[in-house]
BALOBA-1460 file (C-alpha; in Angstrom, 3 decimals):
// residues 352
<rec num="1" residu="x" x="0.000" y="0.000" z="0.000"/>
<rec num="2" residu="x" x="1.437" y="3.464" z="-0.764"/>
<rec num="3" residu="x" x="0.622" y="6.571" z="1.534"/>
<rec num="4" residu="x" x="-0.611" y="9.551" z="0.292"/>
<rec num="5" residu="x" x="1.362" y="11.192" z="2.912"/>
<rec num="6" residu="x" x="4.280" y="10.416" z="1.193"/>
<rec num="7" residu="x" x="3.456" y="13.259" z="-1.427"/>
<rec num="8" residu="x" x="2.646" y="15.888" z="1.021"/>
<rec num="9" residu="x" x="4.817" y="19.415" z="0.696"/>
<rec num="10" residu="x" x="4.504" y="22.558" z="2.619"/>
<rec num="11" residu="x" x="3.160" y="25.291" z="-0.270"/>
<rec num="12" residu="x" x="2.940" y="28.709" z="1.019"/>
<rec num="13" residu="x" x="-0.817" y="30.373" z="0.010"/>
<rec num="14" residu="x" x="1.411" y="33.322" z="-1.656"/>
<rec num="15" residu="x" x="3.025" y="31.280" z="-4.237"/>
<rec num="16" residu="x" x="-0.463" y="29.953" z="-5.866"/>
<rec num="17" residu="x" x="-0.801" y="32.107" z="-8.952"/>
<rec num="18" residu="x" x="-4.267" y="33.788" z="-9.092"/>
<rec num="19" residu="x" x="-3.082" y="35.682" z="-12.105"/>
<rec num="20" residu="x" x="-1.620" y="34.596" z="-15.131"/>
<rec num="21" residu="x" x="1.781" y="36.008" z="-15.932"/>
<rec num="22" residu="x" x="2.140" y="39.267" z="-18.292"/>
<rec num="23" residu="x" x="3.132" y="36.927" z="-21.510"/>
<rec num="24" residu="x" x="2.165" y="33.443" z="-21.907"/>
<rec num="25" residu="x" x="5.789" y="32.915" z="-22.635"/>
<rec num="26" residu="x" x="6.774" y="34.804" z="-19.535"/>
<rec num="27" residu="x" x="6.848" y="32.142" z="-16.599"/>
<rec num="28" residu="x" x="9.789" y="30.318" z="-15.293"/>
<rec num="29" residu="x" x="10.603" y="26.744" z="-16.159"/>
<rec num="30" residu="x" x="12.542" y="24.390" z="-13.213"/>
<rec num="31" residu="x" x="14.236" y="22.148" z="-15.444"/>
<rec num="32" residu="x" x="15.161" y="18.541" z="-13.411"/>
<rec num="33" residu="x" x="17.592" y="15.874" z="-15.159"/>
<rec num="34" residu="x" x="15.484" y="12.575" z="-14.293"/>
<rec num="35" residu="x" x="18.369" y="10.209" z="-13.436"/>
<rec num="36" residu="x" x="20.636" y="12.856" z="-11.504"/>
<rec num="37" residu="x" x="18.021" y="14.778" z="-10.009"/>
<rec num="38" residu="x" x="20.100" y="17.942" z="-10.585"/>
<rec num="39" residu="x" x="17.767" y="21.258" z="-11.284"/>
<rec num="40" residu="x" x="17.849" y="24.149" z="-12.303"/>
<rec num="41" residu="x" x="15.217" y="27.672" z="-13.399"/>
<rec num="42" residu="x" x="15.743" y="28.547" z="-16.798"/>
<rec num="43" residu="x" x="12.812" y="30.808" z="-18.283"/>
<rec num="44" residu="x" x="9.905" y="28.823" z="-20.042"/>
<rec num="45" residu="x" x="11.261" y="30.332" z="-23.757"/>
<rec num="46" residu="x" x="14.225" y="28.081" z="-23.330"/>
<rec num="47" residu="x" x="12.254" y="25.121" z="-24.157"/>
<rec num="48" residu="x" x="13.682" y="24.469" z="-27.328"/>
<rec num="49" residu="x" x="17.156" y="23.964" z="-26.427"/>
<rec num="50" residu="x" x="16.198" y="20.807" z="-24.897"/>
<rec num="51" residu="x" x="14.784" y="19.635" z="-28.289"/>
<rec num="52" residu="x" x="16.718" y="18.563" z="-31.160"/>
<rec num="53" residu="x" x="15.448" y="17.695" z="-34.848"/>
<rec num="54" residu="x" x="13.590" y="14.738" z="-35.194"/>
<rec num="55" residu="x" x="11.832" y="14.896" z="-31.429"/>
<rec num="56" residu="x" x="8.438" y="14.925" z="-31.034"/>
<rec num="57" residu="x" x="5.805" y="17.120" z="-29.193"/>
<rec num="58" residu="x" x="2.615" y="15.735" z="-28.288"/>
<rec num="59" residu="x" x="0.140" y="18.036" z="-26.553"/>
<rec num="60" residu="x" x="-3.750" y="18.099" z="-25.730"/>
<rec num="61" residu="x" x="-6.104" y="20.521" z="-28.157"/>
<rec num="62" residu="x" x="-8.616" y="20.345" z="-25.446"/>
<rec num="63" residu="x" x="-11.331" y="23.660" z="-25.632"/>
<rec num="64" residu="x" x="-12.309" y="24.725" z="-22.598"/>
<rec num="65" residu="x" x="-16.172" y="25.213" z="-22.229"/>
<rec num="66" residu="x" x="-17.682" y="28.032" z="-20.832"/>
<rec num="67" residu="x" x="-19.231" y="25.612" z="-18.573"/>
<rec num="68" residu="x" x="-20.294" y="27.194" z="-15.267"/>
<rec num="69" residu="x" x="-23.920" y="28.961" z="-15.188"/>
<rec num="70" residu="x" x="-25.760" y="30.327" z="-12.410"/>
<rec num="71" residu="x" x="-29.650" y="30.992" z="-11.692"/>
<rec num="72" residu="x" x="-32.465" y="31.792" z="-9.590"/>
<rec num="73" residu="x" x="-35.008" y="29.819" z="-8.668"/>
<rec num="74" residu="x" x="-38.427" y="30.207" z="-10.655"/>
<rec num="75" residu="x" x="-36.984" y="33.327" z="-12.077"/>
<rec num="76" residu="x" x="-37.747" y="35.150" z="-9.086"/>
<rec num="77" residu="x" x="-34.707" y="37.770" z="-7.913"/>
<rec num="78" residu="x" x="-35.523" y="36.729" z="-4.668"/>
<rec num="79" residu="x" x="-35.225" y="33.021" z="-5.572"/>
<rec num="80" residu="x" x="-32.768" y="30.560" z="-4.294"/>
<rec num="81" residu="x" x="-29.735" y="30.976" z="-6.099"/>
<rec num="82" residu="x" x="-28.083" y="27.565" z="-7.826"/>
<rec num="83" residu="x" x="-24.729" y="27.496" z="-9.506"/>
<rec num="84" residu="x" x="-24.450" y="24.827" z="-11.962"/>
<rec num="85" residu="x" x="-20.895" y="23.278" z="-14.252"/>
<rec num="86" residu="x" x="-21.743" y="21.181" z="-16.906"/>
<rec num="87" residu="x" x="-20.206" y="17.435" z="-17.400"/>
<rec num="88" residu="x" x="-21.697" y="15.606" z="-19.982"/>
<rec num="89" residu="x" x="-24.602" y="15.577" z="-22.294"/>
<rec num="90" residu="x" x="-26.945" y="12.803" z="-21.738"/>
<rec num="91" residu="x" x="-28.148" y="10.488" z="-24.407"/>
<rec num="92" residu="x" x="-31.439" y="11.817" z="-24.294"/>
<rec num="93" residu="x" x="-30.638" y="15.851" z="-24.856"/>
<rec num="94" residu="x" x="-30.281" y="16.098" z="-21.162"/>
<rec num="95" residu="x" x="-27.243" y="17.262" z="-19.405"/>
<rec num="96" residu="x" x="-25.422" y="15.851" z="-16.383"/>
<rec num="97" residu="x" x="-24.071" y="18.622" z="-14.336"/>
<rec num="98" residu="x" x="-22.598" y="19.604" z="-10.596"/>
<rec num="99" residu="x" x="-25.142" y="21.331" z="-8.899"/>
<rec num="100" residu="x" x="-25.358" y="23.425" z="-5.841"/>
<rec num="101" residu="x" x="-26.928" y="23.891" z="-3.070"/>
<rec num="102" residu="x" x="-27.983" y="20.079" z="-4.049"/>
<rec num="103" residu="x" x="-30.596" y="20.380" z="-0.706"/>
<rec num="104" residu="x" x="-32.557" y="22.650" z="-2.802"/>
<rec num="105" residu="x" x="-32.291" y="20.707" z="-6.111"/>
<rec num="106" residu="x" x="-35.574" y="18.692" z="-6.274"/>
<rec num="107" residu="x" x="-36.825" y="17.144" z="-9.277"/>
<rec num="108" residu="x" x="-39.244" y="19.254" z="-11.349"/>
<rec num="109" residu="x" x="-37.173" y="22.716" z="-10.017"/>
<rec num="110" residu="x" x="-37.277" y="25.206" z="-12.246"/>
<rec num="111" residu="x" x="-34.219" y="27.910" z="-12.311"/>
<rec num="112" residu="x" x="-33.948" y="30.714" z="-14.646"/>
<rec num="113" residu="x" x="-30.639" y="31.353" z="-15.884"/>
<rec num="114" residu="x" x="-28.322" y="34.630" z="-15.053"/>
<rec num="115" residu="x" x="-26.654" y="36.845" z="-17.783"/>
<rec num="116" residu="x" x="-22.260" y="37.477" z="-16.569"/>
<rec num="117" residu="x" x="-23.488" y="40.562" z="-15.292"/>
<rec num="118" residu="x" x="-25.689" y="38.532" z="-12.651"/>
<rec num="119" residu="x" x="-29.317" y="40.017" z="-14.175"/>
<rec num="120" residu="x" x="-31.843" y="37.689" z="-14.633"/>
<rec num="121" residu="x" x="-32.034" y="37.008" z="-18.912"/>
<rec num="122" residu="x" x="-34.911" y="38.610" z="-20.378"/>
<rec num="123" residu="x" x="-34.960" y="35.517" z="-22.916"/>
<rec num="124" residu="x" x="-37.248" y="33.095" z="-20.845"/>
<rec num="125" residu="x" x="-34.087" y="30.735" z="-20.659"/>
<rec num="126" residu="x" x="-34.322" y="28.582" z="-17.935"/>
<rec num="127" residu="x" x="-33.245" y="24.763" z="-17.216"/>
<rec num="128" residu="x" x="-35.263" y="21.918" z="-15.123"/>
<rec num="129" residu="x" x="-33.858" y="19.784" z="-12.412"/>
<rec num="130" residu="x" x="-34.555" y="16.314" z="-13.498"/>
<rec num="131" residu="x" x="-32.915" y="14.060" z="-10.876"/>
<rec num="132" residu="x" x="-29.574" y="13.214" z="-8.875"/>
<rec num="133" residu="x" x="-27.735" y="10.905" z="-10.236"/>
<rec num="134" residu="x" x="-26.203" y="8.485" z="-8.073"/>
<rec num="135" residu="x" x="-22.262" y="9.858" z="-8.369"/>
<rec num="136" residu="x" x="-24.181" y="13.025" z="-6.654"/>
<rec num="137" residu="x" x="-24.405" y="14.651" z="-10.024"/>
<rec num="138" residu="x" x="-27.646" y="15.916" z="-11.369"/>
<rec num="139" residu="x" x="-29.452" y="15.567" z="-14.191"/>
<rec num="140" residu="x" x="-31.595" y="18.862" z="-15.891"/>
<rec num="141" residu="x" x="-33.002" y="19.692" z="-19.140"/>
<rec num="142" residu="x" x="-32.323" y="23.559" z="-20.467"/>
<rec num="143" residu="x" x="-35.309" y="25.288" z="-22.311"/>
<rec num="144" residu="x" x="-33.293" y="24.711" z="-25.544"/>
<rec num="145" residu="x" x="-31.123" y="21.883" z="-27.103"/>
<rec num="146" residu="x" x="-28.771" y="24.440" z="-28.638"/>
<rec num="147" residu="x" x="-26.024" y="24.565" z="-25.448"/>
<rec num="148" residu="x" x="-24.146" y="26.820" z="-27.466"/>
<rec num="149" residu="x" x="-26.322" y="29.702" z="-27.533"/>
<rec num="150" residu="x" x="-26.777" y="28.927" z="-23.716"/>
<rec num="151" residu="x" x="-22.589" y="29.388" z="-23.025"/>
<rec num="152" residu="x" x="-22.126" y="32.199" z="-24.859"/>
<rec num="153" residu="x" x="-25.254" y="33.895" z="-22.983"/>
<rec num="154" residu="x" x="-25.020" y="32.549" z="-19.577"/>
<rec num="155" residu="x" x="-21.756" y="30.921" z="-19.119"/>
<rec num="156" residu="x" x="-18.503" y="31.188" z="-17.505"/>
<rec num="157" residu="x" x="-14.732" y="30.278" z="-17.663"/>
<rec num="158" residu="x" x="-14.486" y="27.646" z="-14.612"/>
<rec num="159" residu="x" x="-11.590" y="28.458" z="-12.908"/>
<rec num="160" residu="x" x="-10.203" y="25.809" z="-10.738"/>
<rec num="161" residu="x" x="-11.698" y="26.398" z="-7.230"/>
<rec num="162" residu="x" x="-7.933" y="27.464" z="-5.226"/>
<rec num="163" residu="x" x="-7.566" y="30.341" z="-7.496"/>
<rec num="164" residu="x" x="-10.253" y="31.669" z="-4.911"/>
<rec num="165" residu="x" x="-11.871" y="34.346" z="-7.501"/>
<rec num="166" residu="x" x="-14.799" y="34.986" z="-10.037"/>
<rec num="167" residu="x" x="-13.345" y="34.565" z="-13.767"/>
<rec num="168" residu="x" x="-12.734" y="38.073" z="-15.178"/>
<rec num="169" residu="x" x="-12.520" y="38.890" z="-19.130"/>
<rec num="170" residu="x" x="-9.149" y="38.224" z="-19.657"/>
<rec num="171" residu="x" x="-9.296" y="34.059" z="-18.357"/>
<rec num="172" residu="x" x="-10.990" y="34.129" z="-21.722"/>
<rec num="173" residu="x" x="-8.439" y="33.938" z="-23.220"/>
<rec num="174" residu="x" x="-5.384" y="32.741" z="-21.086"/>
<rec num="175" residu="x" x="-7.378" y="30.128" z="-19.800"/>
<rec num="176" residu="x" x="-6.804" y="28.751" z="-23.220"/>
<rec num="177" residu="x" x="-4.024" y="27.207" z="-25.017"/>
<rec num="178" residu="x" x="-3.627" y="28.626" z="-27.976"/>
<rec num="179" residu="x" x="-4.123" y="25.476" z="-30.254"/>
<rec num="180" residu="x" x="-6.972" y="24.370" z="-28.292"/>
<rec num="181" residu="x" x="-10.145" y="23.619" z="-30.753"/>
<rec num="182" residu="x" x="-11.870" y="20.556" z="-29.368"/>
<rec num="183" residu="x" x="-14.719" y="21.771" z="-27.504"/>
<rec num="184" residu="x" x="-15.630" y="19.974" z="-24.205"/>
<rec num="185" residu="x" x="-13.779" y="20.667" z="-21.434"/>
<rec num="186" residu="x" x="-14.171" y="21.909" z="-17.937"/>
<rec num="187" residu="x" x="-10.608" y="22.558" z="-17.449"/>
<rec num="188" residu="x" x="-7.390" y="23.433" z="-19.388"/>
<rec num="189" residu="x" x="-4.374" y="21.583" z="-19.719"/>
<rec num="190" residu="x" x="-2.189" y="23.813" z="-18.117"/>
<rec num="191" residu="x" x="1.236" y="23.224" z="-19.053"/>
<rec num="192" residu="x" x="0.206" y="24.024" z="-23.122"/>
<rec num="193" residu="x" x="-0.934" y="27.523" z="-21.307"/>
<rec num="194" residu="x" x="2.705" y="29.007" z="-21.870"/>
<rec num="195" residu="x" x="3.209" y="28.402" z="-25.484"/>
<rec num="196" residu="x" x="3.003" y="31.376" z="-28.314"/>
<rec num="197" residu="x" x="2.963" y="30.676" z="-31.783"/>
<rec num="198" residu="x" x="5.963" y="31.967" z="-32.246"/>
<rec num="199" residu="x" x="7.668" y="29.328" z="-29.699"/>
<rec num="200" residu="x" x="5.466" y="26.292" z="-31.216"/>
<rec num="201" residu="x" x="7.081" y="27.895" z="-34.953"/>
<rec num="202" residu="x" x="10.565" y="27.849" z="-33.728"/>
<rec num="203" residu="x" x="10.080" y="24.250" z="-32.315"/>
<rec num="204" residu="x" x="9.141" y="23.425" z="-36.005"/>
<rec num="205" residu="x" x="11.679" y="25.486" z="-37.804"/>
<rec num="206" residu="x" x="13.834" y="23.402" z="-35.774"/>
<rec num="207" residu="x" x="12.701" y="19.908" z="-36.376"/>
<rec num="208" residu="x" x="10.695" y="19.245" z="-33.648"/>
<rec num="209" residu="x" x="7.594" y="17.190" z="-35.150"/>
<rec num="210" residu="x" x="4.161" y="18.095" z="-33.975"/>
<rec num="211" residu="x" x="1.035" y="16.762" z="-33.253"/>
<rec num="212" residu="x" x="-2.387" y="16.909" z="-30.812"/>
<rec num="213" residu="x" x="-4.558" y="14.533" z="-29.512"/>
<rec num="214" residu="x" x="-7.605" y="15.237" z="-26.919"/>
<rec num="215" residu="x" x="-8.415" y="14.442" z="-23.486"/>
<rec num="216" residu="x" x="-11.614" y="16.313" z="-22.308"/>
<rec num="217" residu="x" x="-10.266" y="17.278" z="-18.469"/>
<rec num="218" residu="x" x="-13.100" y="16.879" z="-16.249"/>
<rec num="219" residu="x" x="-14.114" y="18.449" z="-12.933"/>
<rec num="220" residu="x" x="-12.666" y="15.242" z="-11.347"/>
<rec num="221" residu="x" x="-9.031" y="16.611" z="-12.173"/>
<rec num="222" residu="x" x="-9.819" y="19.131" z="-8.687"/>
<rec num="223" residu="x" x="-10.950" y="16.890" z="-6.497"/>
<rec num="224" residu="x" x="-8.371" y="15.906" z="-3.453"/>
<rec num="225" residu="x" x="-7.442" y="12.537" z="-2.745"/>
<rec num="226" residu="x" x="-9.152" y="11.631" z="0.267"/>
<rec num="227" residu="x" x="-7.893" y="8.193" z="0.940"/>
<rec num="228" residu="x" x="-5.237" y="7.412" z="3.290"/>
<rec num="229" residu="x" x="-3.550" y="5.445" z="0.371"/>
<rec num="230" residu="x" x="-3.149" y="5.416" z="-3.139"/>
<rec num="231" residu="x" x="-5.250" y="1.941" z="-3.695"/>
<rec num="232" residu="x" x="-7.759" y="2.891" z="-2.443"/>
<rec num="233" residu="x" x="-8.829" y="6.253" z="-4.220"/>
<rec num="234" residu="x" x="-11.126" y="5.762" z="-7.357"/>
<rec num="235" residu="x" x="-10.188" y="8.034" z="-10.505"/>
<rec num="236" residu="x" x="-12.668" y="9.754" z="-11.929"/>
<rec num="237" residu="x" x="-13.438" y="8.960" z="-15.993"/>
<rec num="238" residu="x" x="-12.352" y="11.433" z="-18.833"/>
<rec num="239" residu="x" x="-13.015" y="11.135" z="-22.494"/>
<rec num="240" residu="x" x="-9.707" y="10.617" z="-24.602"/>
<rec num="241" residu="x" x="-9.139" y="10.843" z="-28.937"/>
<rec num="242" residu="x" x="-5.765" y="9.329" z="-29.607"/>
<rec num="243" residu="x" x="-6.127" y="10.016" z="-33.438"/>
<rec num="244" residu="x" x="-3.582" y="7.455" z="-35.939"/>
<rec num="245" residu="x" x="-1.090" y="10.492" z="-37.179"/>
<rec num="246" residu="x" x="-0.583" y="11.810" z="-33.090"/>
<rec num="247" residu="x" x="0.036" y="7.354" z="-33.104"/>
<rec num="248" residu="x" x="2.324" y="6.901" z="-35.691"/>
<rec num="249" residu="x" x="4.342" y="10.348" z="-34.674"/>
<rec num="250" residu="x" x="4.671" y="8.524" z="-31.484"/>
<rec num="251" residu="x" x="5.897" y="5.531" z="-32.396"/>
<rec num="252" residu="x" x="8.038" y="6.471" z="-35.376"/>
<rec num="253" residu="x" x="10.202" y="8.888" z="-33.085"/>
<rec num="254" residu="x" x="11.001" y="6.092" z="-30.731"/>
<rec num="255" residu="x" x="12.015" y="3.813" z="-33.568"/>
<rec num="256" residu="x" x="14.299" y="6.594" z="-34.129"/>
<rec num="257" residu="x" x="15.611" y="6.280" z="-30.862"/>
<rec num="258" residu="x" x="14.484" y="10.286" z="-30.899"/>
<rec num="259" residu="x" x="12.201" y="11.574" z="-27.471"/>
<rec num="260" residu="x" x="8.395" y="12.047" z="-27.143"/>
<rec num="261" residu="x" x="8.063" y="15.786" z="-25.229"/>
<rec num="262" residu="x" x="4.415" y="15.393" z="-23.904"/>
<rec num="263" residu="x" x="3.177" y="18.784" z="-22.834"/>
<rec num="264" residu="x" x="0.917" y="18.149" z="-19.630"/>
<rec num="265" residu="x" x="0.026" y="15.159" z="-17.383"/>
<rec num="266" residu="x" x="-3.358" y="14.786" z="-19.950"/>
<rec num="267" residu="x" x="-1.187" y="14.602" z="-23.019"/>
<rec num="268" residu="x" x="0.445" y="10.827" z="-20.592"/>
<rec num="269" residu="x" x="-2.928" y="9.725" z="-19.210"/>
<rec num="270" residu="x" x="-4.038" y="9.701" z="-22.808"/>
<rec num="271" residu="x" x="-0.998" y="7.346" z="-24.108"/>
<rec num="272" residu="x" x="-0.434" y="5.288" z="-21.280"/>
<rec num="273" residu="x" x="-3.773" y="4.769" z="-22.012"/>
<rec num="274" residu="x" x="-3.298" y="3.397" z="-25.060"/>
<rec num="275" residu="x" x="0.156" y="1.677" z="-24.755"/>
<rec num="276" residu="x" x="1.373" y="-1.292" z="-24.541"/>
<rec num="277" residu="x" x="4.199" y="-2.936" z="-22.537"/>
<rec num="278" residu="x" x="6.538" y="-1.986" z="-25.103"/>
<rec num="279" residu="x" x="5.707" y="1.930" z="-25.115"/>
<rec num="280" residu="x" x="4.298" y="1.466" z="-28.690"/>
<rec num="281" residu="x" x="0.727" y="3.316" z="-28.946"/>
<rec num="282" residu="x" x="-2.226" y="2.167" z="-30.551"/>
<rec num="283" residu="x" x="-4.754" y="4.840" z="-31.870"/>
<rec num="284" residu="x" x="-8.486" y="4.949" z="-30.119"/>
<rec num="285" residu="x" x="-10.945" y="6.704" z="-28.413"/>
<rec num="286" residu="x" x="-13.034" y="6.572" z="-25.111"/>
<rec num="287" residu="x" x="-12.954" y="7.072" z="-21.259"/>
<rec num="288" residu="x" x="-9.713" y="6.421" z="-19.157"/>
<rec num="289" residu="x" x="-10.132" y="6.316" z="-15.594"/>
<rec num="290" residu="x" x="-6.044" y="5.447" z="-15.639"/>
<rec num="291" residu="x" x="-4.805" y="6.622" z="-12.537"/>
<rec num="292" residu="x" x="-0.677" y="6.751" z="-12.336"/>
<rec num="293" residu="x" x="1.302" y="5.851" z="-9.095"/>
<rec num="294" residu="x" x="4.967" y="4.153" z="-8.432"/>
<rec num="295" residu="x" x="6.227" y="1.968" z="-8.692"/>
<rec num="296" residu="x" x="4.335" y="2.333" z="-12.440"/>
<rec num="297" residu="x" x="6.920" y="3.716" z="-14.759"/>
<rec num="298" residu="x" x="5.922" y="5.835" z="-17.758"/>
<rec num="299" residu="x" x="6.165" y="3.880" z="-21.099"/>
<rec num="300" residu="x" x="5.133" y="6.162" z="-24.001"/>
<rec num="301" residu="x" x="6.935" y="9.447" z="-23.481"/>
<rec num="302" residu="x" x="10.328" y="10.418" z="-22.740"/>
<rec num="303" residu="x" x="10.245" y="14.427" z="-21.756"/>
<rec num="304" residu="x" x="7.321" y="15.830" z="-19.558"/>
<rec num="305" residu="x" x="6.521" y="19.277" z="-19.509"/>
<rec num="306" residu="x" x="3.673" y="20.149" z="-16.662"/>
<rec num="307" residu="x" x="2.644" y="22.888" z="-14.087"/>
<rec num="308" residu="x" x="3.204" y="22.113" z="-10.092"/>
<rec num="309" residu="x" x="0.722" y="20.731" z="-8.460"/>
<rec num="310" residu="x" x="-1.251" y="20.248" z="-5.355"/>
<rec num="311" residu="x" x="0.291" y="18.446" z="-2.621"/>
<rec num="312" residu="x" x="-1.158" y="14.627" z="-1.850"/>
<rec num="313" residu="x" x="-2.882" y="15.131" z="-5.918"/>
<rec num="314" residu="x" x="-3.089" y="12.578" z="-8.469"/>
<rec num="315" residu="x" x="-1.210" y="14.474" z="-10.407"/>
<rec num="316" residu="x" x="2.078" y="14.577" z="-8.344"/>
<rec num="317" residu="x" x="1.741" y="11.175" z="-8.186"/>
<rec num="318" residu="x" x="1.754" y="10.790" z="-12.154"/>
<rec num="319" residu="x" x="4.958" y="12.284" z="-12.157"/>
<rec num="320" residu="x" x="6.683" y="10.508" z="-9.609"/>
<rec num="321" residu="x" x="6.275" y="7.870" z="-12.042"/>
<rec num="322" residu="x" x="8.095" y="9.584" z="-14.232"/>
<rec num="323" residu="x" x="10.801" y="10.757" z="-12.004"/>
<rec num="324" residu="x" x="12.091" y="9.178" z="-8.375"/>
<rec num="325" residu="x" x="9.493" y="10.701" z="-5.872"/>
<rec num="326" residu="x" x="12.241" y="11.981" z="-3.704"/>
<rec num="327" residu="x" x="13.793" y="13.613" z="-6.671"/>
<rec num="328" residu="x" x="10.568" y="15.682" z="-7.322"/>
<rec num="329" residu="x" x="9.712" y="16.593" z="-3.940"/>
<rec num="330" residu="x" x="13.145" y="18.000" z="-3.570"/>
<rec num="331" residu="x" x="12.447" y="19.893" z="-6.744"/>
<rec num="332" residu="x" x="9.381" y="21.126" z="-5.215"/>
<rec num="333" residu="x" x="10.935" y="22.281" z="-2.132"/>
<rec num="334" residu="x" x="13.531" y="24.399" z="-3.980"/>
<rec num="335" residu="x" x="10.722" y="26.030" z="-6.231"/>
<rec num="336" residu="x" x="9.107" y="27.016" z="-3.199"/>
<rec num="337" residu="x" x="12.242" y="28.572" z="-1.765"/>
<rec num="338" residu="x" x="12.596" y="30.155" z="-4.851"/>
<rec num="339" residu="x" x="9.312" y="31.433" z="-4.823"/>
<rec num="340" residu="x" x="8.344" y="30.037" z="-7.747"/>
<rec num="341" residu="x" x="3.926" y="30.602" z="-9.214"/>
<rec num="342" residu="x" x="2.347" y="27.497" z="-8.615"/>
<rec num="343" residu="x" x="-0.679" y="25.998" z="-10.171"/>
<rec num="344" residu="x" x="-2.727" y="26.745" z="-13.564"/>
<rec num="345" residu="x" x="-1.710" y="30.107" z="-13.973"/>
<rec num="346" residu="x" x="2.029" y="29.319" z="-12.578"/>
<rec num="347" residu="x" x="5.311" y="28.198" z="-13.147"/>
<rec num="348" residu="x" x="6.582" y="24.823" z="-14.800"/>
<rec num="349" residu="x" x="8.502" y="22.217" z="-14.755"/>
<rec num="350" residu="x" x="10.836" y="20.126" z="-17.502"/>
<rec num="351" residu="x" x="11.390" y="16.636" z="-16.587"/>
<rec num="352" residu="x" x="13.866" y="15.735" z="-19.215"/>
């Protein structure tokens, strides 16, 4: 059995970045040789150097949604108020959702939906609680099918709960990557957050092959890891498109004996998903509740780029697979002395 303890770290609440940086391109990048452990802060534009022609970068096109919506109660101003984030569409038109306060959610409820400005809409928009499902999701049907026109009226950027504000104009933007184009998710894949076209251009002008593939990151990427050990915490499911070119990239670079760079701990969920004991990736789509923890050892890529990350998370513990655990935690302890931005809109780090 493996503690969760064991990936615990003391992170200051100053060093969460609430704010992204000035440029994308701007943050700094703690660069950690995985078989020394030896580290070092270069600045995130460096990347390249630590690419040579012939590698590979794989990263995840994910759009995030404008998913989060709140409402009143029968349309009244005076009416409960409900906050809602969408998950999934239902097969039926219906959408499955997080909903709060849940004590007030009872089937047949009927909450018109607010425009950004908090106003109630003037357009008769509305949605229906249906039922709870039994994950403690809900179930409701909006007044119209078209969720599109409901987003761009009602909804809002979902900004990971810790960054502890509203989402202002400009996470319209940054909370994007800038190659992001598959609609459907509820939250970004962070590390792609610092790259500019013009880095992703030099990468290419350089050698450095390309390609995307899509894992549609879930609510369930926030949620803490409440068991006492790793065993015995259950992932949550995300939806995954591991197309045949992102494949064959893949696999062709490591019969080169060249490196896979994959940008984010989405961009490995999604091809250790679909790997097999030799590293070599097979192509495929549909829901990975993969959840990574040593002694596992990362088989498809051979260069992480990723964001720091919560103490005791799932996602620590995806890179001490890639990395000795002891080895990352001191890492982590020197970007905190450093002072180094953590989270979505922070720093990052280079496992190379």
């Amino acid at each position: 059995m493996l503690p969760v303890s064991l990936f615990d770290f003391e992170l200051p609440d100053e060093l969460i970045a609430r704010y992204p940086a000035e440029r994308r391109d701007g943050s700094r990048m703690l660069v950690i040789d995985r078989k020394s452990g030896e580290f070092e802060i270069r600045p995130f534009t460096a990347l390249p150097e630590y690419l040579s022609e012939g590698d590979a970068l794989l990263c995840n096109d994910a759009l995030v949604r404008r998913a989060r919506m709140f409402g009143r109660k029968e349309g009244r101003e005076e009416g409960a108020k409900f906050e809602i984030l969408l998950l999934a569409p239902d097969t039926d038109g219906k959408w499955n959702v997080m909903l709060k306060p849940g004590k007030r959610a009872l089937p047949g409820t009927k909450v018109a939906l607010l425009t950004p400005d908090g106003r109630l809409n003037s357009n008769g928009d509305y949605f229906t609680v249906v039922e709870k499902n039994p994950d403690n999701s809900y179930k409701i049907e909006f007044s119209d099918p078209v969720i599109e026109k409901f987003e761009m009226r009602y909804g809002h950027i979902p900004l990971p709960p810790y960054l502890n504000r509203e989402a202002e104009a400009l996470d319209l933007e940054r909370y994007q990557t800038v190659y992001a184009k598959v609609p459907g998710a509820v939250a970004a894949p962070t590390a792609g957050l610092h790259f500019t076209p013009e880095i992703l251009e030099t990468l290419k002008n350089k050698g450095v092959n390309q390609a995307a593939l899509t894992l549609r990151v879930g609510a369930g990427t926030f949620l803490p890891v409440k068991a006492d050990y790793a065993e015995e915490h259950e992932m949550h499911s995300e939806h995954f498109d591991l197309n045949p070119a992102a494949a064959e990239l893949v696999n062709d670079t490591h019969k080169r004996n060249k490196k896979v760079l994959a940008v984010g701990t989405t961009t490995v969920r999604t091809l250790e998903s679909c790997a097999g004991p030799d590293g070599k990736v097979t192509p495929g789509e549909g829901d990975t509740k993969i959840f990574l923890y040593p002694p596992y050892s990362i088989r498809s890529v051979d260069m992480l780029l990723t964001n720091f990350h919560l103490p005791k998370s799932t996602l620590l513990m995806l890179i001490c697979c890639f990395c000795d655990r002891e080895k990352v935690l001191a890492a982590y302890r020197y970007a905190v002395a450093q002072k180094m931005r953590f989270y979505s809109y922070g720093d990052c780090m280079l496992l190379k």
